[in-house]
LUMLO-284279 format. One record per residue: residue number from 1; residue in one letter; x, y, z of N, C-alpha, C in turn. Coordinates in steps of 0.02 Angstrom, whole numbers, plus 50000, padded with zeros to 5 digits. Each point is the difference from the previous one (the first is absolute). Example, Ala and Ser with C-alpha at 12.3 -4.5 7.8 and 13.67 -1.06 7.14 Angstrom:
<rs>
R   seq   type     nc1     nc2     nc3    cac1    cac2    cac3     cc1     cc2     cc3
R     1      a   50660   49716   50390   49955   50059   50000   50045   50060   50000
R     2      s   49982   50053   49964   50042   50059   50003   49961   50055   50037
</rs>
This chain:
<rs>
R   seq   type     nc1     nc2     nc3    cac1    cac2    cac3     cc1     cc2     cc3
R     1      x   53194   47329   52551   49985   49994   49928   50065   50009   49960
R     2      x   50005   49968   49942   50058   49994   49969   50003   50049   49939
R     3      x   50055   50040   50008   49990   50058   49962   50015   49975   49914
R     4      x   49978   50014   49940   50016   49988   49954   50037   50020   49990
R     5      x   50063   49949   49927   50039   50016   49986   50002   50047   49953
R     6      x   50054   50065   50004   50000   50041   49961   50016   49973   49925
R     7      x   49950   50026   49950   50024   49988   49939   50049   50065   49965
R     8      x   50048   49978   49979   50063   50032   49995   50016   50013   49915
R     9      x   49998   50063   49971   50033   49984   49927   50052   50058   50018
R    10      x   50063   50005   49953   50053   50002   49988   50004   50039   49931
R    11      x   50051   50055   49991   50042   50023   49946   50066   49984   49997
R    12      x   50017   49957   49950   50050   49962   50004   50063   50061   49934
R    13      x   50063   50005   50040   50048   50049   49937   50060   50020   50020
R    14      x   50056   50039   49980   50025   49997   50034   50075   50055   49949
R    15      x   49975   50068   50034   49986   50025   50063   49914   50003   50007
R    16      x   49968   50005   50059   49945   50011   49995   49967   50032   50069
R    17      x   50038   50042   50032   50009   50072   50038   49938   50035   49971
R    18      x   50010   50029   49931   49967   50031   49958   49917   50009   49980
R    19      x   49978   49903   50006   49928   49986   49979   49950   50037   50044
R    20      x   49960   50012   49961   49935   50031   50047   49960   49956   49979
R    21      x   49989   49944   49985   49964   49937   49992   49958   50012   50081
R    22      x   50055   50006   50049   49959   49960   50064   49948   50059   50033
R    23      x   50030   50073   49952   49927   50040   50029   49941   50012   49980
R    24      x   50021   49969   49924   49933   49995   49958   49977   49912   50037
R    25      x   50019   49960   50000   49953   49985   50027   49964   49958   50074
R    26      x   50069   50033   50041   49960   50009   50070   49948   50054   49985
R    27      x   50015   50046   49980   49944   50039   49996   49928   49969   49966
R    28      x   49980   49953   49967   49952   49963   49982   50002   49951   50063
R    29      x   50035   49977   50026   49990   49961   50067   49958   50037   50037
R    30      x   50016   50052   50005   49971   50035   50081   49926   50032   49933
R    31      x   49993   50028   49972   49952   50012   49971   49948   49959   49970
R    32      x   50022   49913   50005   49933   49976   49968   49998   49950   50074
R    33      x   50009   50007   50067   50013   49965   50035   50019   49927   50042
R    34      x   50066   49990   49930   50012   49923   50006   50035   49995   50059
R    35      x   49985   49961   50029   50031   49970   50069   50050   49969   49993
R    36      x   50049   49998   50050   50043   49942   49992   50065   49995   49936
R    37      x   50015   50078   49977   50013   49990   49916   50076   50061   50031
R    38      x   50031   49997   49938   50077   50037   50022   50008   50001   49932
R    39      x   50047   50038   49984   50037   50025   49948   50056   50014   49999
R    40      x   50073   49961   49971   50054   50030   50052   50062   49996   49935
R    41      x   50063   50031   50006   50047   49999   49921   50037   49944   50036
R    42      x   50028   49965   49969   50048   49945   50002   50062   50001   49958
R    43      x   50046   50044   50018   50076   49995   49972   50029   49955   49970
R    44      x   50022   49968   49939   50029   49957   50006   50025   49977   49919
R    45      x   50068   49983   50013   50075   50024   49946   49984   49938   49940
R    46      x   50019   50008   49952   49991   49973   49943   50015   49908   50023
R    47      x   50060   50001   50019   50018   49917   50035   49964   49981   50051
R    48      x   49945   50036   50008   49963   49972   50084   49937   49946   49954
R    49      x   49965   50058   49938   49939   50031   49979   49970   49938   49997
R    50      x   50019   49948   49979   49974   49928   49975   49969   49964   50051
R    51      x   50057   50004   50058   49978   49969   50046   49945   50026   50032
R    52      x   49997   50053   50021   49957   50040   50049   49950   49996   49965
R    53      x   49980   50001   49941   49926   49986   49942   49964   49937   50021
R    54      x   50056   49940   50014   49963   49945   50015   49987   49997   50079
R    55      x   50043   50055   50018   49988   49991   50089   49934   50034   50009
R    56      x   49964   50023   49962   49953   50061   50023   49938   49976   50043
R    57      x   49969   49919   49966   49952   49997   50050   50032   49971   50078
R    58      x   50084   49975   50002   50018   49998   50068   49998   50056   50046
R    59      x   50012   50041   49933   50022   50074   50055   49941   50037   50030
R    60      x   49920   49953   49986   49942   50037   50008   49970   50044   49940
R    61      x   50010   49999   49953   49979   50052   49947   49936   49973   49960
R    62      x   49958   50030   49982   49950   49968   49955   50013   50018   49937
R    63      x   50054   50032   49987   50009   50063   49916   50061   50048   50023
R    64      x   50006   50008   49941   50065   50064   49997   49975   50054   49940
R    65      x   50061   50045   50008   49988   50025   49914   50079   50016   49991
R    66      x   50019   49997   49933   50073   49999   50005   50040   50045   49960
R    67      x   50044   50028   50012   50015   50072   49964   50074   49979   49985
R    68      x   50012   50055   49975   50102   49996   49973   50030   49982   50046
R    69      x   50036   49982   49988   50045   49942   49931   49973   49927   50004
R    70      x   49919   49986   50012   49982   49941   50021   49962   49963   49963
R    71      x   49969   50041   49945   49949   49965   49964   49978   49963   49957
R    72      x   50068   49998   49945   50020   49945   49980   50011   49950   50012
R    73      x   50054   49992   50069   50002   49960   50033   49933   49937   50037
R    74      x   49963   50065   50015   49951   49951   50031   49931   49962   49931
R    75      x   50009   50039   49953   49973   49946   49936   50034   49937   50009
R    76      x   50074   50011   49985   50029   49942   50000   50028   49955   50034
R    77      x   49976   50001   50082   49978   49976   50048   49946   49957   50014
R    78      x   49954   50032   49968   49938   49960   50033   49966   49974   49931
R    79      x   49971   49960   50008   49957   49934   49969   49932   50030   49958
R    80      x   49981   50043   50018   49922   50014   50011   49981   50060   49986
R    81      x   49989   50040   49928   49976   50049   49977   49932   50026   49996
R    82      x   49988   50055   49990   49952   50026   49957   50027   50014   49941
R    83      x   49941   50020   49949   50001   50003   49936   50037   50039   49981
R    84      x   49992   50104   50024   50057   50052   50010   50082   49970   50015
R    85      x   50000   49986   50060   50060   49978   50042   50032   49959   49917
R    86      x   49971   49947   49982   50034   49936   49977   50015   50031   49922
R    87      x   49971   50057   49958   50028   50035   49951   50059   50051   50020
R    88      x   50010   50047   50048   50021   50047   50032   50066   49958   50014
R    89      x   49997   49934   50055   50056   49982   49994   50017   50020   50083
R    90      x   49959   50047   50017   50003   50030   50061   49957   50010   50046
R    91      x   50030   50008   50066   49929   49975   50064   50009   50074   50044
R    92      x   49962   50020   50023   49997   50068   50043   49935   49968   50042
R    93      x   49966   49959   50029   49948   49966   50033   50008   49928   50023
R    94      x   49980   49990   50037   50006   49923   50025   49951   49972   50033
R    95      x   49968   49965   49991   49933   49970   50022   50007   49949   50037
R    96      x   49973   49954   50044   50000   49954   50038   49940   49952   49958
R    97      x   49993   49956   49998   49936   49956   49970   50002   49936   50012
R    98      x   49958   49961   50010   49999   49913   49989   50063   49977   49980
R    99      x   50031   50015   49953   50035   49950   49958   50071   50031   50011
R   100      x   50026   50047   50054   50042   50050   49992   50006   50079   49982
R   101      x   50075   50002   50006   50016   50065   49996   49980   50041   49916
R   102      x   49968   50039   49986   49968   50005   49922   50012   50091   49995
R   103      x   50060   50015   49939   50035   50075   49991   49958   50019   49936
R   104      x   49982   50049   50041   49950   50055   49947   50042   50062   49978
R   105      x   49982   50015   49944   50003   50095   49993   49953   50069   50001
R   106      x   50014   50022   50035   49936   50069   50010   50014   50051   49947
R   107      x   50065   50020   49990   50023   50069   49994   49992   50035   49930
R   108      x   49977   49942   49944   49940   50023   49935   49940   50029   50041
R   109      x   49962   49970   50027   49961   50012   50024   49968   50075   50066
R   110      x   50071   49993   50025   50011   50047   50039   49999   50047   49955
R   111      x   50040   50019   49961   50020   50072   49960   49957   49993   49953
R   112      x   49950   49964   49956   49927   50011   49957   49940   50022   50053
R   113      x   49988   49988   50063   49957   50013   50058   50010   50081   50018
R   114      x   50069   50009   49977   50036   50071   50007   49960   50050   49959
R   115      x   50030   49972   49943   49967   50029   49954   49921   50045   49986
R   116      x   49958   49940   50035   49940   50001   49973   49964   50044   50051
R   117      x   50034   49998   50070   49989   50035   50052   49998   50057   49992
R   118      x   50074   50014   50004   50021   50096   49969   49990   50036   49943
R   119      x   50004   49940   49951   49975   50029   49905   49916   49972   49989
R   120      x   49961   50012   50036   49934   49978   49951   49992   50032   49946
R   121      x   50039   50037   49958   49968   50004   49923   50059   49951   49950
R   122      x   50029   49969   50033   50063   49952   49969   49986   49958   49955
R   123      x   50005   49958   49940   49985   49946   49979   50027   49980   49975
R   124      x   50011   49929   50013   50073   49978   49984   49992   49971   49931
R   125      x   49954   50010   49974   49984   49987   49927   49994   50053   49955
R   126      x   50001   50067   50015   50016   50053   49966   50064   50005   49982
R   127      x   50053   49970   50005   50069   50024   49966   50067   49963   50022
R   128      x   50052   50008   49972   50063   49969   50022   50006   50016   50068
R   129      x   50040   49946   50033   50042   50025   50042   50074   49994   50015
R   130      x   50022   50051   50042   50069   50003   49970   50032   49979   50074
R   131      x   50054   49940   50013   50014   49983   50059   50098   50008   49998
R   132      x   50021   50045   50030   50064   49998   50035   50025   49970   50045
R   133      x   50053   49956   49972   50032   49959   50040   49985   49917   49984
R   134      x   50034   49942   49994   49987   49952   49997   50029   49943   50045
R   135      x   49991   50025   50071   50003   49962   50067   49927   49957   50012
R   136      x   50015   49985   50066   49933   49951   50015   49952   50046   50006
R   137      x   49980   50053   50034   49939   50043   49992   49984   50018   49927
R   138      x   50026   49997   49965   50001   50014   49923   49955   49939   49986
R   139      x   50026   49928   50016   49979   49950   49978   49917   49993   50027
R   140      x   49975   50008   50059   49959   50006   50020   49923   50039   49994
R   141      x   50035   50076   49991   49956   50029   49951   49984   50001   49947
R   142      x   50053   49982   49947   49990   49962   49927   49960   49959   49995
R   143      x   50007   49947   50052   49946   49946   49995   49914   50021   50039
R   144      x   50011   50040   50029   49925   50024   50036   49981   50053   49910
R   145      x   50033   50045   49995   49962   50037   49950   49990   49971   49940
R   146      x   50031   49932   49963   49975   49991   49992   49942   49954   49973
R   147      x   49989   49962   50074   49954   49967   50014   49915   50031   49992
R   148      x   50017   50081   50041   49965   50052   49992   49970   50033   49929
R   149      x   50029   49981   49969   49978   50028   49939   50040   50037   49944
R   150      x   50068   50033   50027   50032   50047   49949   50002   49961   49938
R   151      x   49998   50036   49941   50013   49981   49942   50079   50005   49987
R   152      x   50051   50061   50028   50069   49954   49978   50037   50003   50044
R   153      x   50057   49990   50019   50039   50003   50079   50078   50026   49944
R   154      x   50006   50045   50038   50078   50039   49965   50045   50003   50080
R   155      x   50028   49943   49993   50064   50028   50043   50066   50019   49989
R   156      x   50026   50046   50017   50053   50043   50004   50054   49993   50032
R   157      x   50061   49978   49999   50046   49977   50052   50070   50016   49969
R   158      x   50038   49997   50030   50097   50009   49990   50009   49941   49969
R   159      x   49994   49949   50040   50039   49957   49977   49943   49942   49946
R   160      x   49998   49997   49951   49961   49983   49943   49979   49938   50010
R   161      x   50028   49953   50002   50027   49947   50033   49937   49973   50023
R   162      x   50013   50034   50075   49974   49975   50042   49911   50009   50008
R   163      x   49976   50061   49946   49929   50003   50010   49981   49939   49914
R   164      x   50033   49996   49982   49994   49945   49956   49965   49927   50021
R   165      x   50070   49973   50064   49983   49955   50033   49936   49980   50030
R   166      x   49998   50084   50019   49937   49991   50046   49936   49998   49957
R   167      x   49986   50034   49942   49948   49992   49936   50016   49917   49979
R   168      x   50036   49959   49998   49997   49938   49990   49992   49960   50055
R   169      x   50019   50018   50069   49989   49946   50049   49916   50000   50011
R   170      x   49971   50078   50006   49914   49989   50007   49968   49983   49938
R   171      x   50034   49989   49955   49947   49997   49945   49953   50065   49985
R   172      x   50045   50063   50029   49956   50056   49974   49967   50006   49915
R   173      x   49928   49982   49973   50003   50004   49931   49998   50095   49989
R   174      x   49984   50029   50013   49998   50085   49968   50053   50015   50037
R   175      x   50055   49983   50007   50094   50047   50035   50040   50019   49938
R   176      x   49998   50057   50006   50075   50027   49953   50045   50026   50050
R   177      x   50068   50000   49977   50060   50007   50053   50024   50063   49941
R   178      x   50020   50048   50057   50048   50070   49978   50052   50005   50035
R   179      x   50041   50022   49991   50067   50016   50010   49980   50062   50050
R   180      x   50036   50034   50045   49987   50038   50064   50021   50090   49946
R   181      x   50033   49994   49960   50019   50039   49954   49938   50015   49942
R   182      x   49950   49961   49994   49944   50012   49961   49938   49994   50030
R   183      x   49980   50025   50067   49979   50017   50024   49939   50048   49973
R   184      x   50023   50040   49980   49950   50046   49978   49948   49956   49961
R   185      x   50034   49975   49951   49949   49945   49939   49951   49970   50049
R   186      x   50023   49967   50083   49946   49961   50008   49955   50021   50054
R   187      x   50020   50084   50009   49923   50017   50036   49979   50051   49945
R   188      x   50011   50015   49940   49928   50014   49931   49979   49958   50010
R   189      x   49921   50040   50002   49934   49959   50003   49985   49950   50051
R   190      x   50055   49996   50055   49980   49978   50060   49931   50009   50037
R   191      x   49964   49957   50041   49962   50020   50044   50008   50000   50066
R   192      x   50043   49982   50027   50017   49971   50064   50092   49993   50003
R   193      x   50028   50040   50032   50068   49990   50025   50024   49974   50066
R   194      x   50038   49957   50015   49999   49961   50066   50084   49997   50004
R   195      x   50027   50044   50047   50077   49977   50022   50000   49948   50026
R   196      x   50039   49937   50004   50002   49960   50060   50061   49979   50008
R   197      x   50041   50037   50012   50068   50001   50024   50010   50033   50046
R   198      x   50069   49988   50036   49986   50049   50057   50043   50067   50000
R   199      x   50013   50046   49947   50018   50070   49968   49929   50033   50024
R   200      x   50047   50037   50030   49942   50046   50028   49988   49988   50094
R   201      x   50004   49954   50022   50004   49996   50057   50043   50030   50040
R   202      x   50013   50025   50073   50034   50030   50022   50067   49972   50018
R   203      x   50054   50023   49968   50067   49973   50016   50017   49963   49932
R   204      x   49962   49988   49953   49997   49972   49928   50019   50015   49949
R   205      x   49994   50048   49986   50033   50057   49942   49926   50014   49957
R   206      x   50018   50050   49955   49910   50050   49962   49994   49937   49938
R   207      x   49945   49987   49978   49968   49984   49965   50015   50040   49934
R   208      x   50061   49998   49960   49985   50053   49946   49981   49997   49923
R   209      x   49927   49986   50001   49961   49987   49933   49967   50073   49978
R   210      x   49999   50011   49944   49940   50074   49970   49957   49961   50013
R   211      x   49929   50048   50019   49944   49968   49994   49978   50035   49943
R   212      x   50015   50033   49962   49987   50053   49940   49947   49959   49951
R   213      x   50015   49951   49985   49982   49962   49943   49925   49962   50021
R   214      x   49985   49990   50077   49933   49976   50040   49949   50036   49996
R   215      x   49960   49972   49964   49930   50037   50006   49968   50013   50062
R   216      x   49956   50068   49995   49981   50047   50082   49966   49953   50023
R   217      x   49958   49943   49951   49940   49972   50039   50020   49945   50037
R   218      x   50072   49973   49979   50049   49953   50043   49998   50012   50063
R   219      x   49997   49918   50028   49992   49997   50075   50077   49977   50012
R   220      x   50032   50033   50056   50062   49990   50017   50010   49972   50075
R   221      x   50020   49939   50011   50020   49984   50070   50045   49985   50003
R   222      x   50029   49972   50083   50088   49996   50003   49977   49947   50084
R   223      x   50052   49937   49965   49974   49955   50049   50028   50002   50079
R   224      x   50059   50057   49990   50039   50073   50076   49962   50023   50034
R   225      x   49994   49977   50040   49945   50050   50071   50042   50062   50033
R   226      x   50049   49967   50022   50066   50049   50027   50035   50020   49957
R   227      x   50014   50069   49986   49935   50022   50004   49948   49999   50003
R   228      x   49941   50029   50005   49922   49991   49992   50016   50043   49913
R   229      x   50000   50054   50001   50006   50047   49924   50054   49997   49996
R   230      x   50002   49950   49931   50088   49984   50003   50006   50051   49926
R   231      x   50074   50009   49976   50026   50040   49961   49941   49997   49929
R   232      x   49994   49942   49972   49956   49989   49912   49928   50027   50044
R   233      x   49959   49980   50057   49961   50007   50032   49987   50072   49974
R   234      x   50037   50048   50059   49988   50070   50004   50009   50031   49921
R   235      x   50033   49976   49961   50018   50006   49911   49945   50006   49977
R   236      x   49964   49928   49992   49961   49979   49962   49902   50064   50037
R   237      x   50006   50010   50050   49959   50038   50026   50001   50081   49970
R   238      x   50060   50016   50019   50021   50050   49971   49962   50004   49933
R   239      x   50013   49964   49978   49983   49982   49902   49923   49996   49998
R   240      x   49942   49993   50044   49945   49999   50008   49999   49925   49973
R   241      x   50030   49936   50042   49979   49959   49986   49942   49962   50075
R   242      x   49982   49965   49973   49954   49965   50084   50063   49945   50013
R   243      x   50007   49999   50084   50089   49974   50014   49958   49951   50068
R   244      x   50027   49935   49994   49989   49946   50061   50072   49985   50050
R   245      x   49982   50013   50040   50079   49984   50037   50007   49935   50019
R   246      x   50023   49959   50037   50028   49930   49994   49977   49990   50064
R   247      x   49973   50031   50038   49994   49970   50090   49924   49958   49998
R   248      x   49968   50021   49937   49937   49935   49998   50031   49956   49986
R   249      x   50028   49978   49962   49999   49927   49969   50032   49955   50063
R   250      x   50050   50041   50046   50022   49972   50080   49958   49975   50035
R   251      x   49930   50046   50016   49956   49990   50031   49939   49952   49974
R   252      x   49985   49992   49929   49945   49966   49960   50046   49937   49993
R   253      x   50065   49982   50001   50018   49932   49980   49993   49954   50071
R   254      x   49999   50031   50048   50005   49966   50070   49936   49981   50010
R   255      x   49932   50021   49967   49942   49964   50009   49979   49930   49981
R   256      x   50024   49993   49953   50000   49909   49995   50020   49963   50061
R   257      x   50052   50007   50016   50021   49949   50045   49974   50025   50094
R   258      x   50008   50043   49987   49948   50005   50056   49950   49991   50009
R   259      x   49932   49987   49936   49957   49943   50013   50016   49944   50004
R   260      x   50058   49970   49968   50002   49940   50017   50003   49991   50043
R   261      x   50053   50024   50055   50013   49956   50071   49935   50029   50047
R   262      x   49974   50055   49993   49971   50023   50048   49912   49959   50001
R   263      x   49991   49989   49929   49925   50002   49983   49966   50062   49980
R   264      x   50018   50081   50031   49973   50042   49955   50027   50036   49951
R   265      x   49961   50028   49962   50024   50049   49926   50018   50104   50047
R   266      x   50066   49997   50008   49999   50055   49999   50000   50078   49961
R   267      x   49981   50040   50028   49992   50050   49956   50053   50066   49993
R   268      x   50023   50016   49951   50052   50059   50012   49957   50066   49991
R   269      x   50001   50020   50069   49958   50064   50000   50069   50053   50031
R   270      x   49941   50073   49985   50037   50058   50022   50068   49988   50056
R   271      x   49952   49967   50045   50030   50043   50067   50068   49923   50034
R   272      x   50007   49937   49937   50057   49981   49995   50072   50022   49964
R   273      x   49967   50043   49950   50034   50042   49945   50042   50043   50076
R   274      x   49963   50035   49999   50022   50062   50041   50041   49978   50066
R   275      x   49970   49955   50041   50063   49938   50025   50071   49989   49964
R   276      x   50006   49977   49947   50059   49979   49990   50033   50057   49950
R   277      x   49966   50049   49985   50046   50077   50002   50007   50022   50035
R   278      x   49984   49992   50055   50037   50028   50074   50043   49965   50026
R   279      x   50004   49934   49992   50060   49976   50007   50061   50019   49967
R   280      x   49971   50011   49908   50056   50035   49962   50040   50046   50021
R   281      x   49958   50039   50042   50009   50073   50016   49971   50051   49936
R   282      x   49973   49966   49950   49968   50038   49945   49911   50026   50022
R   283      x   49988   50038   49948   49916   50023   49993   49972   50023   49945
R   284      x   49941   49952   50012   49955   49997   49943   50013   50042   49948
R   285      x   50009   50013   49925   50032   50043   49937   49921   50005   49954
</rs>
């Protein structure tokens, strides 16, 4: 009998030593019992990236998902969007379909799934939110929250500039831009604070904002897993605020595309959590 061929997806980045993509979801391999299925990282340097995108169904792959320094790139690579992906500008998913290779984005989605998971008294229609940093995760959650509902989006950044750009490239209509120095002005009357830079991560340097001016009933997350309780994290707790750490939105953005290739909807439960904080070497907070 002829054994089937393994269906193969890929984390495409580079370095990508690092991803725990392939334990989240071999671990849905062996737990929803797909046969025949692999999960594996694929290395590979900014001058390779183009090619190897179009090599993927040679190389056996049905899908990828694609991480730093790649994701731009692979928007502007491939032919064939979704609706997210084709505002965003950016692909972190890759689908196989009829008509070709087709680059999605999860990672709004991932980090609002976060949200709703760990904060059920959250609403993203109760109040501003206040977003640090105006990189591509910046761009992403801007556009998930607010799709979601917030009434205004305040981002906060150094360089002025550049969260400008980004309030005109999405067509954010409720964005006001602050200076990293007036800060305080834009978490008054905040409801929701969201770092998404990577200050605060380990080897990164501290995050150094007052949270003085944030109301107690403010929900505070930080899109830093590594830490798990990163520096504003343990702050903002301190302060009796309710605090989301960033290792959902890792785990809730990888569910899209793993229905796609697989056919089922996986679920992020406990005892994957607790999996890939043991890989951290962290525990549950």
């Amino acid at each position: 009998m002829t054994r089937p061929a393994i269906r193969k997806v890929c984390v495409i980045g580079w370095p990508i030593t690092h991803s725990r993509s392939p334990l989240i979801h071999n671990h849905w391999i062996r737990t929803y019992g797909i046969e025949s299925a692999l999960y594996e990282r694929l290395a590979v340097p900014p001058e390779d990236f183009v090619a190897t995108l179009h090599r993927l169904p040679e190389l056996g792959y049905i899908g990828a998902n694609v991480t730093v320094p790649h994701k731009e790139a692979a928007f502007a690579a491939l032919t064939r969007h979704d609706a997210v992906a084709l505002r965003l500008k950016a692909v972190n998913t890759i689908v196989t379909t009829p008509e070709g290779l087709e680059g999605r984005n999860t990672d709004g989605y991932g980090f609002i799934a976060n949200l709703k998971e760990r904060a059920r008294g959250w609403r993203a229609a109760a109040g501003p939110a206040v977003l640090l940093g105006a990189g591509g995760a910046t761009r992403a959650i801007a556009a998930a929250l607010e799709s979601e509902g917030v009434p205004e989006l305040r981002l906060v950044n150094r360089t002025r500039a550049r969260a400008e750009a980004l309030v005109s490239d999405l067509e954010l209509r409720s964005a006001r831009v602050f200076d990293w120095d007036d800060a305080a002005a834009a978490l008054d009357g905040a409801n929701l604070l969201v770092n998404t830079t990577t200050l605060g991560m380990k080897g990164a340097g501290d995050l150094d904002i007052a949270l003085d001016p944030l109301p107690l009933g403010a929900l505070v997350t930080d899109i830093v897993y590594t830490p798990l309780e990163t520096g504003l994290l343990a702050r903002a707790r301190a302060r009796g605020h309710d605090v989301v750490d960033g290792l959902g939105m890792l785990l809730h953005q990888a569910v899209p595309g793993f229905e796609a290739w697989f056919g089922v909807r996986p679920e992020v439960t406990a005892q994957l959590r607790a999996l890939v904080l043991a890989d951290m070497g962290e525990t549950e907070r």
